[in-house]
PDBQT receptor file of N, H, CA, C and O in Angstrom, charges set to zero:
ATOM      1  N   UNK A   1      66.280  69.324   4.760  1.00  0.00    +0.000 N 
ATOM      2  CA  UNK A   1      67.676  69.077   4.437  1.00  0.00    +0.000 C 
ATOM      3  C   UNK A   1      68.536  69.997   5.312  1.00  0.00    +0.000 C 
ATOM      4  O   UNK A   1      68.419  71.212   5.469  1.00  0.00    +0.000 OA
ATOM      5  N   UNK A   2      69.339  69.234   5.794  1.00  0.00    +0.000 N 
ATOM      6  H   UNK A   2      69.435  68.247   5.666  1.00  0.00    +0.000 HD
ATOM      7  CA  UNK A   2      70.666  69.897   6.720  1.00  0.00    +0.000 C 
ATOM      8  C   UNK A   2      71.420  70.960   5.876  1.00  0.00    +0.000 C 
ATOM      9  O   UNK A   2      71.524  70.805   4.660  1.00  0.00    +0.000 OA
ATOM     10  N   UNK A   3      71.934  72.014   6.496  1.00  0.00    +0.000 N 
ATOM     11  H   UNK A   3      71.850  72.140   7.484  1.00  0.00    +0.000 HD
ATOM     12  CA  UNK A   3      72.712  72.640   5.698  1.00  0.00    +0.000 C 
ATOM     13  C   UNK A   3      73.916  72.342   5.505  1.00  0.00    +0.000 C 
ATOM     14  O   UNK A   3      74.348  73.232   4.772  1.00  0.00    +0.000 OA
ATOM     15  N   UNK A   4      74.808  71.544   5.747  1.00  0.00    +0.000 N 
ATOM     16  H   UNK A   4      74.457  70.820   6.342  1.00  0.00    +0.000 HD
ATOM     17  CA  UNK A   4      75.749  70.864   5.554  1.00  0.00    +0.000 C 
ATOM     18  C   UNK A   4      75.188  70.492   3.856  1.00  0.00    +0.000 C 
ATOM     19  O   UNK A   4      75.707  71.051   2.889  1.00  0.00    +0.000 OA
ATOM     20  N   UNK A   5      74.087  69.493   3.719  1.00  0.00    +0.000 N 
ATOM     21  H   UNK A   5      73.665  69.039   4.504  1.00  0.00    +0.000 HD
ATOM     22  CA  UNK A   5      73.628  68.518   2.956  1.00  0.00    +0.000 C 
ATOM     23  C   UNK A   5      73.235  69.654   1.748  1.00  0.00    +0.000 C 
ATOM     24  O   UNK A   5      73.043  69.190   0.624  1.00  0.00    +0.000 OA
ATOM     25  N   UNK A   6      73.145  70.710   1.884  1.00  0.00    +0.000 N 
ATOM     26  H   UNK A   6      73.301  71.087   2.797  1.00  0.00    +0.000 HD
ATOM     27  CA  UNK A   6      72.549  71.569   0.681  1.00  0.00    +0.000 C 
ATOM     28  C   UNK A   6      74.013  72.064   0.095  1.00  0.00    +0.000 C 
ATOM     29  O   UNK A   6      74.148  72.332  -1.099  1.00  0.00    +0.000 OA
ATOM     30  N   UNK A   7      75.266  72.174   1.194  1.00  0.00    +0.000 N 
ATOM     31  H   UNK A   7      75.157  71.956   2.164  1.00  0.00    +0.000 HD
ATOM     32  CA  UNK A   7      75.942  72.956   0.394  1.00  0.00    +0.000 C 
ATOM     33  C   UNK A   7      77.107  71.668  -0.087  1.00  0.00    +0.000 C 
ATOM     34  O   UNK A   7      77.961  72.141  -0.837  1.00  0.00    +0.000 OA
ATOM     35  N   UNK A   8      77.302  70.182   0.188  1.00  0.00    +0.000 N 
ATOM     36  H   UNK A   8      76.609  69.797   0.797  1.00  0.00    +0.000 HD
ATOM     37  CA  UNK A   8      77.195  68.938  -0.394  1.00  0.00    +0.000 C 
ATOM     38  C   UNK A   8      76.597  69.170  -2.089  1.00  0.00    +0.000 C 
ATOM     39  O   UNK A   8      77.246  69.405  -3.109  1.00  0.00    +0.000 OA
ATOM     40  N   UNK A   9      75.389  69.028  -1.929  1.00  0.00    +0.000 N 
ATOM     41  H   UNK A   9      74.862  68.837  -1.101  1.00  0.00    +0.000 HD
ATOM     42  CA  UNK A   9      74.579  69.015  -2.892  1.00  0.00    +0.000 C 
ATOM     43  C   UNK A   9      75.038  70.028  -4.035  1.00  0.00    +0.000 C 
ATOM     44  O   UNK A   9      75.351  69.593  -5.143  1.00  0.00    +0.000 OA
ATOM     45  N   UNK A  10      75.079  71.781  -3.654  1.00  0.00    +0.000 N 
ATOM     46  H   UNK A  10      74.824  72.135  -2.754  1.00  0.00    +0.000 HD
ATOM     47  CA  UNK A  10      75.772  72.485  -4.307  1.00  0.00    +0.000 C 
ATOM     48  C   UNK A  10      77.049  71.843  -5.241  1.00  0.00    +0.000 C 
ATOM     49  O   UNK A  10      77.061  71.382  -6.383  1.00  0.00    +0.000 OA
ATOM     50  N   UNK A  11      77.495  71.921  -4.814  1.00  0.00    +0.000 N 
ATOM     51  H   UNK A  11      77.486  72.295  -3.887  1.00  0.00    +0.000 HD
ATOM     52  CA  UNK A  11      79.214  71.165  -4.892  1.00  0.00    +0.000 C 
ATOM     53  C   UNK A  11      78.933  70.210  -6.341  1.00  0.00    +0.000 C 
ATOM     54  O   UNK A  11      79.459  70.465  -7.423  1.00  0.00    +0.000 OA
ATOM     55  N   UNK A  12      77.960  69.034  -6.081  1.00  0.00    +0.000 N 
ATOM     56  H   UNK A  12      77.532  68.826  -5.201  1.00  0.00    +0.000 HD
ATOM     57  CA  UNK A  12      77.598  68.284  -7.129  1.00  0.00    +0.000 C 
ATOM     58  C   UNK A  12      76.908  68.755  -7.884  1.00  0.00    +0.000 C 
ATOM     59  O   UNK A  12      77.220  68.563  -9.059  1.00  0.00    +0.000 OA
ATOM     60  N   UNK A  13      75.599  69.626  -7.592  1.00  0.00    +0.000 N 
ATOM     61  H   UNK A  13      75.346  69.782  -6.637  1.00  0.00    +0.000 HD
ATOM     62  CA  UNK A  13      75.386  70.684  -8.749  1.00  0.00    +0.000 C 
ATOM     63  C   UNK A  13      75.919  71.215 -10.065  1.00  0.00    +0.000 C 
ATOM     64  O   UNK A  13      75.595  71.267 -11.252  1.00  0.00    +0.000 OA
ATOM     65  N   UNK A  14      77.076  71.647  -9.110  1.00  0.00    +0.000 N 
ATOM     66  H   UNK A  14      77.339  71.605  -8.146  1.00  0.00    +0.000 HD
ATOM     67  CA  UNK A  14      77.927  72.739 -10.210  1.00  0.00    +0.000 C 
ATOM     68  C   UNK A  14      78.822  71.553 -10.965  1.00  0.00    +0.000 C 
ATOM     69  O   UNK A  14      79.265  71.885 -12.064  1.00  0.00    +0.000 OA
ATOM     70  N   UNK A  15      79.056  70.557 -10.623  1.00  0.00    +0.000 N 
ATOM     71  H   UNK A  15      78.696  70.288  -9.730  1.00  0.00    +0.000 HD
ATOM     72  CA  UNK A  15      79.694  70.099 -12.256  1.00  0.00    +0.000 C 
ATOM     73  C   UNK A  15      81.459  70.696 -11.931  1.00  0.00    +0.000 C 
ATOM     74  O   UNK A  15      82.376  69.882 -12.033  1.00  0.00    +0.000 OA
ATOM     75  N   UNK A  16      81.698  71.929 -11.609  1.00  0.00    +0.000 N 
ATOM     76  H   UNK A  16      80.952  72.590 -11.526  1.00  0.00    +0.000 HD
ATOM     77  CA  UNK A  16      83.120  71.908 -11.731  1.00  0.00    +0.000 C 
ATOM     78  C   UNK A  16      83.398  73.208 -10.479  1.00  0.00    +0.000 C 
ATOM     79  O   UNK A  16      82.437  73.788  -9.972  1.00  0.00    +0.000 OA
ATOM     80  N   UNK A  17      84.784  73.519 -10.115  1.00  0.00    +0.000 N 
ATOM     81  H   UNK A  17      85.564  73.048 -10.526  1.00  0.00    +0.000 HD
ATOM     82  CA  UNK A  17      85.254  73.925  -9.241  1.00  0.00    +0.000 C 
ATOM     83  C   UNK A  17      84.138  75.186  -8.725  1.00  0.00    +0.000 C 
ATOM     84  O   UNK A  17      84.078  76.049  -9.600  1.00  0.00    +0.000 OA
ATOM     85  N   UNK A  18      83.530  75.400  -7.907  1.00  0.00    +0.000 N 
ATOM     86  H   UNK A  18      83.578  74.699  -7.196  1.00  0.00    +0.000 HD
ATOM     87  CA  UNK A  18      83.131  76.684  -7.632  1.00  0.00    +0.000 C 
ATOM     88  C   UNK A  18      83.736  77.453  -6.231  1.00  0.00    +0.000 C 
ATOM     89  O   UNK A  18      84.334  76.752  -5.414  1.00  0.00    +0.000 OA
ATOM     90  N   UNK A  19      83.635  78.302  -6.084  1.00  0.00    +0.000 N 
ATOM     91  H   UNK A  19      83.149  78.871  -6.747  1.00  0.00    +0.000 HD
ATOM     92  CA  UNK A  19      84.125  79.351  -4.831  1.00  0.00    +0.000 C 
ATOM     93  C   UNK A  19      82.848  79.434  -4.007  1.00  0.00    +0.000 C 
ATOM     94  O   UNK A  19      81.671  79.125  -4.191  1.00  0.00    +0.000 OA
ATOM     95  N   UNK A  20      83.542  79.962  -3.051  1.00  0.00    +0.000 N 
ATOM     96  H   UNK A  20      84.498  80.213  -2.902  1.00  0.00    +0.000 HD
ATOM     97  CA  UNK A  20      82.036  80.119  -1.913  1.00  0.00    +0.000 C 
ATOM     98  C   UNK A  20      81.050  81.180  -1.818  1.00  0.00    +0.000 C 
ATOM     99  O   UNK A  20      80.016  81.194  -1.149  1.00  0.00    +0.000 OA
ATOM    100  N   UNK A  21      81.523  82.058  -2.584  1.00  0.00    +0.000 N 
ATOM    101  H   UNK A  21      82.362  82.047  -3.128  1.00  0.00    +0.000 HD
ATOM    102  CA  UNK A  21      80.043  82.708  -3.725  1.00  0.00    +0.000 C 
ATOM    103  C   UNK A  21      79.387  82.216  -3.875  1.00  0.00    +0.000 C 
ATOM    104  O   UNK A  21      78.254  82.253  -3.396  1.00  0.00    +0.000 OA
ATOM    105  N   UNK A  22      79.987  81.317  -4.862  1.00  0.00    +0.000 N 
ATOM    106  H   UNK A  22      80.907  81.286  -5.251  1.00  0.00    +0.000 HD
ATOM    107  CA  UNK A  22      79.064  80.544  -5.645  1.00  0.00    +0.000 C 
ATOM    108  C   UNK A  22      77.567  79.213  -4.827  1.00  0.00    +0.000 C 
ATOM    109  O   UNK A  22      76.467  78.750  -5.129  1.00  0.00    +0.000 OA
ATOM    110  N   UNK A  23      78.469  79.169  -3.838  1.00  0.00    +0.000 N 
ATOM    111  H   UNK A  23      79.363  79.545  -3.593  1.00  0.00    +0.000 HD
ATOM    112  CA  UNK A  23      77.929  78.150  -3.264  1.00  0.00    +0.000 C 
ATOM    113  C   UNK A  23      76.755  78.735  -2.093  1.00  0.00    +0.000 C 
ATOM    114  O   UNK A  23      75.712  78.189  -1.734  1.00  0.00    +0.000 OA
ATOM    115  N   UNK A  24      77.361  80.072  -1.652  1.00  0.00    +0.000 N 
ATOM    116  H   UNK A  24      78.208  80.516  -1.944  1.00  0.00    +0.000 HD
ATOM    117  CA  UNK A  24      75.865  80.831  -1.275  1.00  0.00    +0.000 C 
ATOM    118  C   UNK A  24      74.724  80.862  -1.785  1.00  0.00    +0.000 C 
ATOM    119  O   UNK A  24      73.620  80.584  -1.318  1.00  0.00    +0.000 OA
ATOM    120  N   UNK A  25      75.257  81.443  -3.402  1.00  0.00    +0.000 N 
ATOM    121  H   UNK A  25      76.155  81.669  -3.781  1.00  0.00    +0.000 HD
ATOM    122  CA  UNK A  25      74.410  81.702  -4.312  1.00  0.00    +0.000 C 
ATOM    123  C   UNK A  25      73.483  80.631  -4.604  1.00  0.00    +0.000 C 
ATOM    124  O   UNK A  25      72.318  80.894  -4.902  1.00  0.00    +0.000 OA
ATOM    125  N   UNK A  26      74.014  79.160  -4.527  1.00  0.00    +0.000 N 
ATOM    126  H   UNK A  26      74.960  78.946  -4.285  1.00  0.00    +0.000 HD
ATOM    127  CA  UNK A  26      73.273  78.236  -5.299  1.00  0.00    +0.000 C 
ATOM    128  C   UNK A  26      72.162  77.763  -3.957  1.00  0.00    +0.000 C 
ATOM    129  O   UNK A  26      70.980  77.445  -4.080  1.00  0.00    +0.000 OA
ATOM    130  N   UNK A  27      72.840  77.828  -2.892  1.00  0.00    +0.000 N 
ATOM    131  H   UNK A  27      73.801  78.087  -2.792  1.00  0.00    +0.000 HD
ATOM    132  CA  UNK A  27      71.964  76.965  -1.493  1.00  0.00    +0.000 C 
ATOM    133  C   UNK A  27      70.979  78.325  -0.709  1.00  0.00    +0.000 C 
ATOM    134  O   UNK A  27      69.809  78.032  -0.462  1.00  0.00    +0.000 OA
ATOM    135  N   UNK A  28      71.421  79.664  -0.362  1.00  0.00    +0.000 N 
ATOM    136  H   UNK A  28      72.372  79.903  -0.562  1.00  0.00    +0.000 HD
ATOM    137  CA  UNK A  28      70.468  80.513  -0.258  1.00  0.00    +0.000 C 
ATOM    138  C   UNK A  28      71.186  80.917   1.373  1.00  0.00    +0.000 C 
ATOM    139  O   UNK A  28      70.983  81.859   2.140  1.00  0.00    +0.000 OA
ATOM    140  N   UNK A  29      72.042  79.783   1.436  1.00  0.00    +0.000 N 
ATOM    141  H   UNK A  29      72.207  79.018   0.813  1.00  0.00    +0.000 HD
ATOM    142  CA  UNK A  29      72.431  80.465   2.973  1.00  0.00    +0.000 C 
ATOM    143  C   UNK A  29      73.365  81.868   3.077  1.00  0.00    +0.000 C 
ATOM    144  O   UNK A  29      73.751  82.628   2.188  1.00  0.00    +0.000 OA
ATOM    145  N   UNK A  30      73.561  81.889   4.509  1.00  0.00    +0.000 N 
ATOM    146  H   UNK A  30      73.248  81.272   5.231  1.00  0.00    +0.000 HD
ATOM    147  CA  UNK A  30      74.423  82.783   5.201  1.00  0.00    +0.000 C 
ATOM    148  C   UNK A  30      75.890  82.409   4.718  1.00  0.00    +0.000 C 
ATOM    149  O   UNK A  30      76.188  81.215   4.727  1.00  0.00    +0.000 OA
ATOM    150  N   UNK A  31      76.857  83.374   4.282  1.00  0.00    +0.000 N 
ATOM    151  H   UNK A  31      76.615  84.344   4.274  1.00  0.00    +0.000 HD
ATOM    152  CA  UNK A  31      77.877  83.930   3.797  1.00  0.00    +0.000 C 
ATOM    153  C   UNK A  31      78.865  82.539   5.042  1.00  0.00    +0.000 C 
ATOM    154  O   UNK A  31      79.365  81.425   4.886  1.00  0.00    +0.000 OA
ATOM    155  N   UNK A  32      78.692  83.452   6.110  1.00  0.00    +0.000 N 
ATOM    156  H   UNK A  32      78.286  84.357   6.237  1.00  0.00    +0.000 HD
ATOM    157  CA  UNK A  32      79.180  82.708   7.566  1.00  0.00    +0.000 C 
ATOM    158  C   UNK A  32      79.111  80.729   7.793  1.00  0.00    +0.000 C 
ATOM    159  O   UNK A  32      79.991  79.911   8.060  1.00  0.00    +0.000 OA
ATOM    160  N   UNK A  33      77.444  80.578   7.493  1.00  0.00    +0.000 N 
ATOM    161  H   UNK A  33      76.728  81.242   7.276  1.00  0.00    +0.000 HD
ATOM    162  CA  UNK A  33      77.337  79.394   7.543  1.00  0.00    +0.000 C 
ATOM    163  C   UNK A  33      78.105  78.848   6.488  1.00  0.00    +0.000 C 
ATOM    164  O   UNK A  33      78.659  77.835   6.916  1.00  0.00    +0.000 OA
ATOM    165  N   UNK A  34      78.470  79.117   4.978  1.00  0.00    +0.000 N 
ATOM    166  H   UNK A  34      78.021  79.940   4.630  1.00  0.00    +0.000 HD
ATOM    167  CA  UNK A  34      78.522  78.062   4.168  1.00  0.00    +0.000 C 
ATOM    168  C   UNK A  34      79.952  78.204   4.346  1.00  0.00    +0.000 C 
ATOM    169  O   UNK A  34      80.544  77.151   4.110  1.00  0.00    +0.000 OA
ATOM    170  N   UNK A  35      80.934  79.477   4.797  1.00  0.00    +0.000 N 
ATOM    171  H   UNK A  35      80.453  80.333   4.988  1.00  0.00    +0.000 HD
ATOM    172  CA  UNK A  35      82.579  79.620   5.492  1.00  0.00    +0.000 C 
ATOM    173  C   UNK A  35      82.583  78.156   6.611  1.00  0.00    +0.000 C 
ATOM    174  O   UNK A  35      83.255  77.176   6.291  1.00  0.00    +0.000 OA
ATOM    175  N   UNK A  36      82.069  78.161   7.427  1.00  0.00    +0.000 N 
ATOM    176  H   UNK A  36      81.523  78.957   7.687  1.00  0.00    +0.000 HD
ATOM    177  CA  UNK A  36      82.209  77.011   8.245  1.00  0.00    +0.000 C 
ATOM    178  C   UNK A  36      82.074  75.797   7.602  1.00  0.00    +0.000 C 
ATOM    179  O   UNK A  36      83.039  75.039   7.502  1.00  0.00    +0.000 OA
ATOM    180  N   UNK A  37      80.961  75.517   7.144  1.00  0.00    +0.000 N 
ATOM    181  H   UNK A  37      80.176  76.132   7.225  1.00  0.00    +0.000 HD
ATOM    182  CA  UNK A  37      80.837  74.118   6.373  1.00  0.00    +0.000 C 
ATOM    183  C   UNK A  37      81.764  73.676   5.660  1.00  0.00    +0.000 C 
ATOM    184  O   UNK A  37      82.103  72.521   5.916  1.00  0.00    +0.000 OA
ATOM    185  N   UNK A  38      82.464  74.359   4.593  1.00  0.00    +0.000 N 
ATOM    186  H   UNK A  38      82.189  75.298   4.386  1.00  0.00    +0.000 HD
ATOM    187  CA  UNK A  38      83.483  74.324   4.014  1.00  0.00    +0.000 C 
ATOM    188  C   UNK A  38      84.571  74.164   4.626  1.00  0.00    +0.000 C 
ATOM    189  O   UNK A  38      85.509  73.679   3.993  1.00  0.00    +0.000 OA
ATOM    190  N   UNK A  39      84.727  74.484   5.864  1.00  0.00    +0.000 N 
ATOM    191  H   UNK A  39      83.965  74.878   6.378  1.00  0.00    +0.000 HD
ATOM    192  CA  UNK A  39      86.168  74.448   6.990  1.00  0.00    +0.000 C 
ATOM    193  C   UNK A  39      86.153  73.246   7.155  1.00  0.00    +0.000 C 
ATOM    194  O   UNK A  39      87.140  72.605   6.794  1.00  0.00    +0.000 OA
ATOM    195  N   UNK A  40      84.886  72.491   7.824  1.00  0.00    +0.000 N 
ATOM    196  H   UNK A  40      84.084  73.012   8.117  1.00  0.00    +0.000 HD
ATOM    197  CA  UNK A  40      84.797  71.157   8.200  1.00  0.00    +0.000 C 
ATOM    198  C   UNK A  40      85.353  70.448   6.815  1.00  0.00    +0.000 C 
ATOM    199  O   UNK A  40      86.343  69.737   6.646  1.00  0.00    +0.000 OA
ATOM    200  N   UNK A  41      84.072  71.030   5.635  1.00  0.00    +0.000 N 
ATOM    201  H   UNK A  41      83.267  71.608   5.772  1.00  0.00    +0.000 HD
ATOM    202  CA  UNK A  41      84.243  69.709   4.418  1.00  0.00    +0.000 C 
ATOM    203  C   UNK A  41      86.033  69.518   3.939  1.00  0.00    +0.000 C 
ATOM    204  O   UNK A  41      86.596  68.491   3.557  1.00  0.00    +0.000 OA
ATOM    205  N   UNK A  42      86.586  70.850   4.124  1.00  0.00    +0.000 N 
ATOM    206  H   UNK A  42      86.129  71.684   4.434  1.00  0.00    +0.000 HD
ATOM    207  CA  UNK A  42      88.173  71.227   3.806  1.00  0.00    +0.000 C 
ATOM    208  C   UNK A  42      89.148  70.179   4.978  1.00  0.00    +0.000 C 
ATOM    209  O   UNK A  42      90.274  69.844   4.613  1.00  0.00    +0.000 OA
ATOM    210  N   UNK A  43      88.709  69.788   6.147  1.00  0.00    +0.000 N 
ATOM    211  H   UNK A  43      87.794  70.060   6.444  1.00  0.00    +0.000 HD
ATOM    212  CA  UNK A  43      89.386  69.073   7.234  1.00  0.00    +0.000 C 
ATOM    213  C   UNK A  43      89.192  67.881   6.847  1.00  0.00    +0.000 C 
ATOM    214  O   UNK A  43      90.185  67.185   7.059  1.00  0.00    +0.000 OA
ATOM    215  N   UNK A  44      87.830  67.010   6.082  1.00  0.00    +0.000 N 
ATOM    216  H   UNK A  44      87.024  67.575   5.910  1.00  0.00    +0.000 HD
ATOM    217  CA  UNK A  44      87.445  65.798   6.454  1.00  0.00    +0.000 C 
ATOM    218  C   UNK A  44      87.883  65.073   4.553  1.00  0.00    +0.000 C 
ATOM    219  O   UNK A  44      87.551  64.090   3.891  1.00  0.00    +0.000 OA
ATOM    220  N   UNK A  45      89.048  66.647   4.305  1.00  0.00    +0.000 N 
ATOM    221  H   UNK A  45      89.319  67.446   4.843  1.00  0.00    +0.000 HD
ATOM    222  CA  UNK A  45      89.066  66.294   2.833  1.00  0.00    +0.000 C 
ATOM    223  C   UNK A  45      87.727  65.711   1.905  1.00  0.00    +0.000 C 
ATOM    224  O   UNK A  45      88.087  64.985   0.979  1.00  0.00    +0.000 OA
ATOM    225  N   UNK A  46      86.886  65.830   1.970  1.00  0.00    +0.000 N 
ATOM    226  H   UNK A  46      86.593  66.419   2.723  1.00  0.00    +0.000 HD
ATOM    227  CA  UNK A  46      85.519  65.766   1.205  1.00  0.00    +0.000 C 
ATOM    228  C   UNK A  46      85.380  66.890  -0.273  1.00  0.00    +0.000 C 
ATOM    229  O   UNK A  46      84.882  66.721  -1.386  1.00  0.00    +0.000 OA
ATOM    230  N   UNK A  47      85.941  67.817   0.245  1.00  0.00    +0.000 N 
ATOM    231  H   UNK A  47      86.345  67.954   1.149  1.00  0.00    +0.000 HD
ATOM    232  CA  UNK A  47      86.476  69.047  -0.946  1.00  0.00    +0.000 C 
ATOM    233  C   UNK A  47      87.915  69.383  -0.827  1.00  0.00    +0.000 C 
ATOM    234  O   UNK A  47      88.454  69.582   0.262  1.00  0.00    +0.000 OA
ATOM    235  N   UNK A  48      88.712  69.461  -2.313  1.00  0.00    +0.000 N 
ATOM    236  H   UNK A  48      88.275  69.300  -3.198  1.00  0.00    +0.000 HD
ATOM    237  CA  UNK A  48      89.608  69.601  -2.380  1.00  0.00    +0.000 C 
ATOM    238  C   UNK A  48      89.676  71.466  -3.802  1.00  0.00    +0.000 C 
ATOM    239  O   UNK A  48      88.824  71.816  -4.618  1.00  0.00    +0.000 OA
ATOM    240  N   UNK A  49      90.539  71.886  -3.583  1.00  0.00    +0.000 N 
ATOM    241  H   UNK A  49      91.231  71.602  -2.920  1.00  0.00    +0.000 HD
ATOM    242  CA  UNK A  49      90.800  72.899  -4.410  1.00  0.00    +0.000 C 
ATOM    243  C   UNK A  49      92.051  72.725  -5.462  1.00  0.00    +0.000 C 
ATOM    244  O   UNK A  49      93.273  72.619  -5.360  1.00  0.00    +0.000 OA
ATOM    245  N   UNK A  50      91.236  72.749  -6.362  1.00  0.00    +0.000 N 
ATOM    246  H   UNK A  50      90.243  72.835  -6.444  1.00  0.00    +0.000 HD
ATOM    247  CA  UNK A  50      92.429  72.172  -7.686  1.00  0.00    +0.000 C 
ATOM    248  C   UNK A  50      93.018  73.913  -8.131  1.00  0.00    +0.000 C 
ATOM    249  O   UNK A  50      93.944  74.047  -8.932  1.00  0.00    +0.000 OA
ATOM    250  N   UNK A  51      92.313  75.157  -7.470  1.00  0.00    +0.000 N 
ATOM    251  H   UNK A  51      91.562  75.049  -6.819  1.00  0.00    +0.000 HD
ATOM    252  CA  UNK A  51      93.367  76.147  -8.090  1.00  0.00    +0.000 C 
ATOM    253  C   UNK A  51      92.571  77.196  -6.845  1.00  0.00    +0.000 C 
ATOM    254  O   UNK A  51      91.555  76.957  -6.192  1.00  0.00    +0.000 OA
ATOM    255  N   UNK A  52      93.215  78.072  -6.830  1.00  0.00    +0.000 N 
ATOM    256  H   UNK A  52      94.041  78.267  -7.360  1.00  0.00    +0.000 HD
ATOM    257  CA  UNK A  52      93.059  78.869  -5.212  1.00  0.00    +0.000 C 
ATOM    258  C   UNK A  52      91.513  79.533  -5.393  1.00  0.00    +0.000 C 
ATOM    259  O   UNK A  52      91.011  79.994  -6.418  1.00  0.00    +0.000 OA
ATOM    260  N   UNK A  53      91.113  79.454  -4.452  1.00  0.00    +0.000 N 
ATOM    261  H   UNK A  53      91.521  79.080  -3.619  1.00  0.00    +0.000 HD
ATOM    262  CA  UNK A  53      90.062  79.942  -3.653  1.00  0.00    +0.000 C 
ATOM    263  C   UNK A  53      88.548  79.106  -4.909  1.00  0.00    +0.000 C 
ATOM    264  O   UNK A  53      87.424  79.551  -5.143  1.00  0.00    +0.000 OA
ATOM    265  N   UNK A  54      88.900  78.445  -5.176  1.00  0.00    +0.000 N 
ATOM    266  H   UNK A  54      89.813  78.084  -4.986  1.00  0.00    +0.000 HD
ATOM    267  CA  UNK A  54      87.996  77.376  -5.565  1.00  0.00    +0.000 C 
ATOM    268  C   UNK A  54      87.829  75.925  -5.188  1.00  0.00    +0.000 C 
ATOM    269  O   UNK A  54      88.777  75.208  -4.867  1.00  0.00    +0.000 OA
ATOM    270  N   UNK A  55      86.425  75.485  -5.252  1.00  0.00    +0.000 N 
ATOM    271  H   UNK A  55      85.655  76.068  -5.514  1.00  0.00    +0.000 HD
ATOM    272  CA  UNK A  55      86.606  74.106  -4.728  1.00  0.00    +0.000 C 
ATOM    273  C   UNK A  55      85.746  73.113  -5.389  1.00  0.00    +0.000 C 
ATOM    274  O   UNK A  55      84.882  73.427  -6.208  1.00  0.00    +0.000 OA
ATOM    275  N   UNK A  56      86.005  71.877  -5.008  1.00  0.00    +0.000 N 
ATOM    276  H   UNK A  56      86.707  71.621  -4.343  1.00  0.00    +0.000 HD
ATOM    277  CA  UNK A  56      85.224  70.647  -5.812  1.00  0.00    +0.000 C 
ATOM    278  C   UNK A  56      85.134  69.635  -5.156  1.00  0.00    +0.000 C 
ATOM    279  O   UNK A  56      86.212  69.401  -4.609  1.00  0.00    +0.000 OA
ATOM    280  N   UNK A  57      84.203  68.738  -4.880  1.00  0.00    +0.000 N 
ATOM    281  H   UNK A  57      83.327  68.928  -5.324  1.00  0.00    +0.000 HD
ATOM    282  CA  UNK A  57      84.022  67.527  -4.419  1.00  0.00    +0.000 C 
ATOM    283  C   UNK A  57      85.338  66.751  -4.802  1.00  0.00    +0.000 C 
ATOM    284  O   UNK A  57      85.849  67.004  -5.893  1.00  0.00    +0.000 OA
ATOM    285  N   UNK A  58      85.968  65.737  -3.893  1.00  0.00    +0.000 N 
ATOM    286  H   UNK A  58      85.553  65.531  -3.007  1.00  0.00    +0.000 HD
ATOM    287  CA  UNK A  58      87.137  64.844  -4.084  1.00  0.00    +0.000 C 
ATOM    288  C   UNK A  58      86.673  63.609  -4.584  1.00  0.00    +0.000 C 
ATOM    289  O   UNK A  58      87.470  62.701  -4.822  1.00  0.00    +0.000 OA
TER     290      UNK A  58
C-alpha cells in the first residue's frame, strides 16, 4: 500500500475529524511524509477541516 493510500485509509479509520498526529500515529509514517500528503489531499479538496488544525474526509 502507497502511502498516500494508508494515510486515505487513516482518515476513514478514525470515524471523525483527526489532526496530523493523529494520522502519524495511526499509519506509522514520517511526521514530513504525512505534512505533504495532506497538502496534496488539502489542494485536490479530498479533506476538508470542519474546525482548525483538524481534518476529515469530504
Amino acid at each position: 500500500m502507497q502511502d498516500r493510500e494508508k494515510v486515505i485509509e487513516a482518515f476513514k479509520d478514525a470515524g471523525d475529524a483527526i489532526n496530523a498526529g493523529k494520522v502519524v500515529d495511526l499509519t506509522g509514517l514520517d511526521r514530513k511524509v504525512v505534512d505533504k500528503i495532506m497538502t496534496q489531499l488539502k489542494a485536490e479538496e479530498i479533506i476538508i477541516s470542519p474546525k482548525k488544525c483538524f481534518w476529515t474526509l469530504k
